[in-house]
N, C-alpha and C positions, 0 to 999 in steps of 0.2 A: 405441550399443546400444539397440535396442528391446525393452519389454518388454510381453507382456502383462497386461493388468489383472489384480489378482487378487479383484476384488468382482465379487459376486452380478452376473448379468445384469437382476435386476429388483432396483427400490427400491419399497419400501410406502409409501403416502402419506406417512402419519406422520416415515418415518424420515426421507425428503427432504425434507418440510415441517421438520423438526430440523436438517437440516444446511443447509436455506437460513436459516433463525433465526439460526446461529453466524457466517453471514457478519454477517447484520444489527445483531449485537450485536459480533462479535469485532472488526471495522474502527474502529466509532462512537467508540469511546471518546479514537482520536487525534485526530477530528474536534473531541470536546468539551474535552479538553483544551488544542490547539493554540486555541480559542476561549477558555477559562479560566485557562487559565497566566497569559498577561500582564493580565488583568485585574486580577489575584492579586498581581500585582508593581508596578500601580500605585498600588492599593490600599495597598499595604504600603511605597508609597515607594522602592521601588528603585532604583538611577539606571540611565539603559539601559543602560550595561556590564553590570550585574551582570542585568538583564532578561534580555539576551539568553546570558548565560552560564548561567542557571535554564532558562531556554528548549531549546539546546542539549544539557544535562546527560539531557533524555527519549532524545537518538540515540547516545549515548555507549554507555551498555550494550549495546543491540541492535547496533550495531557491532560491539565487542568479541566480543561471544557469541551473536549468529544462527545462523551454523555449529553451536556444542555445543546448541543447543535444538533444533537440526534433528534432530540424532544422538541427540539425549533422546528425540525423540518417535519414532522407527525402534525405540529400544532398549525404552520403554515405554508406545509408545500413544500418539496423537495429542489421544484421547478424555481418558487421565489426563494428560495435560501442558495439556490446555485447561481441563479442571476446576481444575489447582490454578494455571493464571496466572488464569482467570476470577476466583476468589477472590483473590489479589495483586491483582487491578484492581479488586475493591469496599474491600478494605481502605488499600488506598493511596489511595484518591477521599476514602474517609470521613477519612483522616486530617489532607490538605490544612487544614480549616478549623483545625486544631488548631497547626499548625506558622505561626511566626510571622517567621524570620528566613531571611536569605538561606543562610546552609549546612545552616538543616535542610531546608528548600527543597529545597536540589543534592542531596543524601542522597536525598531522597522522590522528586526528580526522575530520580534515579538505577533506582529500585527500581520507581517506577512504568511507567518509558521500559519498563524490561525487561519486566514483567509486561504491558503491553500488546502488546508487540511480540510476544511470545509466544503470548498470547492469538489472534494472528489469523494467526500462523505456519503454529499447530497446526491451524486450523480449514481453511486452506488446502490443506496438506497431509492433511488428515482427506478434503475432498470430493475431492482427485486421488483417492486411494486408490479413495474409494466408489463414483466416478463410474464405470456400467456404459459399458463402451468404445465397444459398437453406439449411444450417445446420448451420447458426452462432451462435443460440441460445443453440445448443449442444456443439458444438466446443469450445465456449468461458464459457461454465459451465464446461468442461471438465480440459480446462485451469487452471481456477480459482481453481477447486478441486486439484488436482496437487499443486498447490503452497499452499491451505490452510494442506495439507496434510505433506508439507515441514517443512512449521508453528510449526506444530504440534511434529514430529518426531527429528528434530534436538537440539532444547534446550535440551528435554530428554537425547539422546546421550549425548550432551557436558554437562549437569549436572552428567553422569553416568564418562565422563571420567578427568574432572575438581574433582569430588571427590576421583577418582582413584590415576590421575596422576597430577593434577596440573593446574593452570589456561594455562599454557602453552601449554596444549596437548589440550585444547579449541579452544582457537586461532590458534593450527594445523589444526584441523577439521573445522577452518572456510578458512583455507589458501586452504586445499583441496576442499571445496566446490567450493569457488570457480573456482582453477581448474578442476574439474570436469564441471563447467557450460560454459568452454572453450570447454572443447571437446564433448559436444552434441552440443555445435555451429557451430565447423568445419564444419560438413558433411551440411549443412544445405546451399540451393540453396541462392543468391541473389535475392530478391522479392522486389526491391523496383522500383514505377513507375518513378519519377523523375532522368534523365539527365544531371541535372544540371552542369556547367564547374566554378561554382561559387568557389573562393577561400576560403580556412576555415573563414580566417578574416572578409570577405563580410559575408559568412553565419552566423557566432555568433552576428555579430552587428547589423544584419539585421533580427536578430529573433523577437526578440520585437516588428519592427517596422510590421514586418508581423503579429504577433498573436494579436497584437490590434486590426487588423479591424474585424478580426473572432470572439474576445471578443462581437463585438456590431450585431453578427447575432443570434439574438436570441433562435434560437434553441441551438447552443452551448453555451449561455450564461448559457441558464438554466442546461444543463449540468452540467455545471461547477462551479453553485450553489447549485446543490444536490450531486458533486464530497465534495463540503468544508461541508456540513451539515452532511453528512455522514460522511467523517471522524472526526468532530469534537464531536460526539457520538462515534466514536472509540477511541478517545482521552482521555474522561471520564474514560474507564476501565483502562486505561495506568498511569492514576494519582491517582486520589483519590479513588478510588476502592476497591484495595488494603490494604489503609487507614484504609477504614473505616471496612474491614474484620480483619483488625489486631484488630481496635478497639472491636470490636465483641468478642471476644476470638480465632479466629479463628489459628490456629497454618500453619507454613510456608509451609508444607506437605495439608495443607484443600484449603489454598489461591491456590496453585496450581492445585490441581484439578477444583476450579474453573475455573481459566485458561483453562484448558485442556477444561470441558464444552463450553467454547464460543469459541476456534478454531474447535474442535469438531463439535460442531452447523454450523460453517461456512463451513465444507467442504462439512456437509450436504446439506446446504441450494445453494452453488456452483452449486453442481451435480444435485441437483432438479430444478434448477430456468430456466430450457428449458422447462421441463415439465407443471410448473406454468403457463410459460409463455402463454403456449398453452393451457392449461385450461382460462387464462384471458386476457390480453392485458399487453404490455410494462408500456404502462403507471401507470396503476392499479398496478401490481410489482413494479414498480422503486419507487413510491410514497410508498405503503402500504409498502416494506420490510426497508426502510428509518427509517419511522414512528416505527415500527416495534422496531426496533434498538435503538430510541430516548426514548422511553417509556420505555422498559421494563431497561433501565440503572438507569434511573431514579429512579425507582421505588424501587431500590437494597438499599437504608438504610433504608427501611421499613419491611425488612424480617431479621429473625434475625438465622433462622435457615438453616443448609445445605440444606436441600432437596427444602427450598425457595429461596434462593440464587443461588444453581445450575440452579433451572428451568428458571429464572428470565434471569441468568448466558447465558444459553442455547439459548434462545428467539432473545438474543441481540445479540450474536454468529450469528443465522438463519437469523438474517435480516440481517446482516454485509454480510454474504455469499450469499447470492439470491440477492443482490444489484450489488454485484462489477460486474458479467458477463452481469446481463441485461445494467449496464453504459458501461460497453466496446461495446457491440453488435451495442447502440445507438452511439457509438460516429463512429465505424465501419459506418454506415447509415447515418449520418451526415456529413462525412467528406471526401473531394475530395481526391483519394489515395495520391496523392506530397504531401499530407501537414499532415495523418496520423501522423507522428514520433512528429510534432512540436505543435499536438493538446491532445497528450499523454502527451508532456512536462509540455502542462497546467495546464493536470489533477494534477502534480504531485507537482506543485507549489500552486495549491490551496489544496493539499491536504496536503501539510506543513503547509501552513497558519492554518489548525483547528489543527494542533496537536504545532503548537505555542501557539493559542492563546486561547485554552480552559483551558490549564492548567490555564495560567493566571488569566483566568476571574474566574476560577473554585477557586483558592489559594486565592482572596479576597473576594467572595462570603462564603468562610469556613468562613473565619476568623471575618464575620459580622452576620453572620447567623444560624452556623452551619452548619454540613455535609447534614443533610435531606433538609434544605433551599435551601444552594449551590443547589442541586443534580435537585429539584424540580424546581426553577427559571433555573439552564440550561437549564430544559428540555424542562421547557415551553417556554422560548425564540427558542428555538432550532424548536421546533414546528410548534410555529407561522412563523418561518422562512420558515418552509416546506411550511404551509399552502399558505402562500403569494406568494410562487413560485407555489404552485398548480394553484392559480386564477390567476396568469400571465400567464401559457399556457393556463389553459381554455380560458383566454379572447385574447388570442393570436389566438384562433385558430388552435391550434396546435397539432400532436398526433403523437408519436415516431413509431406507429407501419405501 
């Protein structure tokens, strides 16, 4: 089902300058956390089981509950469900330094996962909405560049002020970020189509029962199968990547600039993917900048050198970045405006699923294989995953643009 937009054909400076803000603060805070967390747990002695189980306890909730936060923000506003996780993520940042043990950890871990996850849900969903149609392919590259830009700028900070000041002036600047992602929300109009006099309780229980039947309409199926193939190549550089640069010789100042490379890449690939677009077709993007992404990860324990590494580094960055806005544009085009908020939830629960369960698949495949195995059998299951969703819409019939 296709829908038309239902926002204004023009945006005022201001308001777009507001809604590229909430990419750049609503993203950041995973970034600074997944940087701060385990700091926080070495800090505090924890042995790595219980590290990585504090670690994991941030994707638990967004898991569980993407869907009903989806169906929150249809029932009330995108605007007021980013305002009140914005606030859950200053107040959960600030309370870190306070909490000392490992289950109040998982508890904060818990509340904070969601409020973040929420936070950049809403915001996602907020610019589908706002984005005028005659421009979404710019609008939502503009977006994306904006928060991969976030990405990028804010660990640096809180690495410069965690080695100044302490992990504690870390988690200040994640308590203000979020703050700050409160007050570019205020000024920001109410854009949602839905009416509804539904109670919270009807809404949350009634999410699931809604997002299954849009699960079996095919166009957002396959969505929502290049939402989890995509990030589950984003997942890859999040685990073993890392690994196998340590392995390399590479020192904790080199692994980081590769880092820097692939968010780098991404903000590029962001801000260009209207451009692409319009050079090729939706489809031709969504597919090749996927592929893109899946190969060149891949291919990372077969170079042993920086300048092979970075480029490989960079490639996988550009696809990551040219992907996310051409998937929001299509789900924008696919999705009837009332239910916008609860078809973002989806994106966001399958995009948990590949950063669960690569790791996984990725830690037993090492450990049978080795890292080039591992890397090389992801890729290619990963692949063939694309490919098969490619000949479902071909044989579907089907064309996003």
């Amino acid at each position: 089902m296709t829908a038309e937009a239902s926002a204004p054909a023009a945006l005022g400076p201001l308001r777009r300058g507001l809604i590229y803000a909430s990419a750049f603060f609503g993203i950041t805070t995973e970034a600074l956390i997944g940087m701060l967390m385990p700091l926080w747990a070495v800090e505090h002695g924890l042995p790595p089981a219980q590290l990585g189980t504090v670690v994991a306890m941030a994707s638990l909730s967004p898991l569980l509950l993407a869907i009903p936060a989806g169906a929150l923000c249809d029932r009330y506003g995108e605007r007021r469900i980013m305002l009140l996780a914005a606030l859950g993520v200053g107040l959960t940042a600030a309370t870190y330094p306070l909490v000392d043990g490992f289950l109040g950890a998982c508890a904060l871990q818990l509340l904070g996962g969601l409020a973040r996850s929420m936070s950049w849900l809403a915001a996602q969903a907020y610019a589908v909405r706002a984005a005028p149609k005659a421009e979404s392919h710019t609008f939502m590259g503009r977006f994306s560049f904006a928060g991969s830009i976030g990405m990028l700028l804010a660990p640096l900070l809180a690495g410069v002020l965690v080695a100044g000041y302490g992990l504690d002036a870390g988690f200040l600047l994640m308590a203000l970020w979020g703050g700050a992602l409160a007050l570019v929300t205020l000024p920001l109009p109410d854009v949602r189509d839905s009416r509804s006099t539904d109670k919270l309780w009807q809404v949350t229980t009634g999410a699931y029962k809604n997002a299954l039947p849009l699960l079996l309409q095919v166009p957002l199926m396959i969505v929502m199968l290049l939402t989890l193939l995509r990030l589950s190549s984003a997942a890859v550089n999040a685990s073993f990547y890392p690994v196998y640069l340590d392995q390399i010789g590479f020192s904790a100042a080199a692994i980081g600039v590769m880092f820097a490379c692939i968010n780098g890449a991404v903000s590029v690939g962001s801000l260009a993917a209207a451009m692409v677009i319009r050079r090729g077709s939706l489809n031709a993007v969504l597919f090749g900048s996927i592929a893109l992404s899946m190969v060149s990860i891949s291919l990372v324990p077969f170079a042993s050198t920086h300048l092979t590494v970075g480029l490989l580094s960079a490639l996988h960055g550009l696809g990551l970045g040219l992907s996310l806005p051409t998937l929001l544009t299509v789900i924008g085009r696919q999705t009837a405006p009332s239910l916008r908020g609860l078809v973002i939830g989806m994106r966001t629960l399958f995009n948990r699923l590949g950063y669960l369960a690569i790791p996984l698949v990725l830690g037993g495949l090492v450990h049978g294989f080795g890292l080039r195995g591992a890397f090389l059998a992801t890729g290619a299951f990963l692949l063939l995953g694309l490919g098969g969703t490619y000949l479902y819409l071909r044989r579907s019939g089907l064309a996003y643009d």
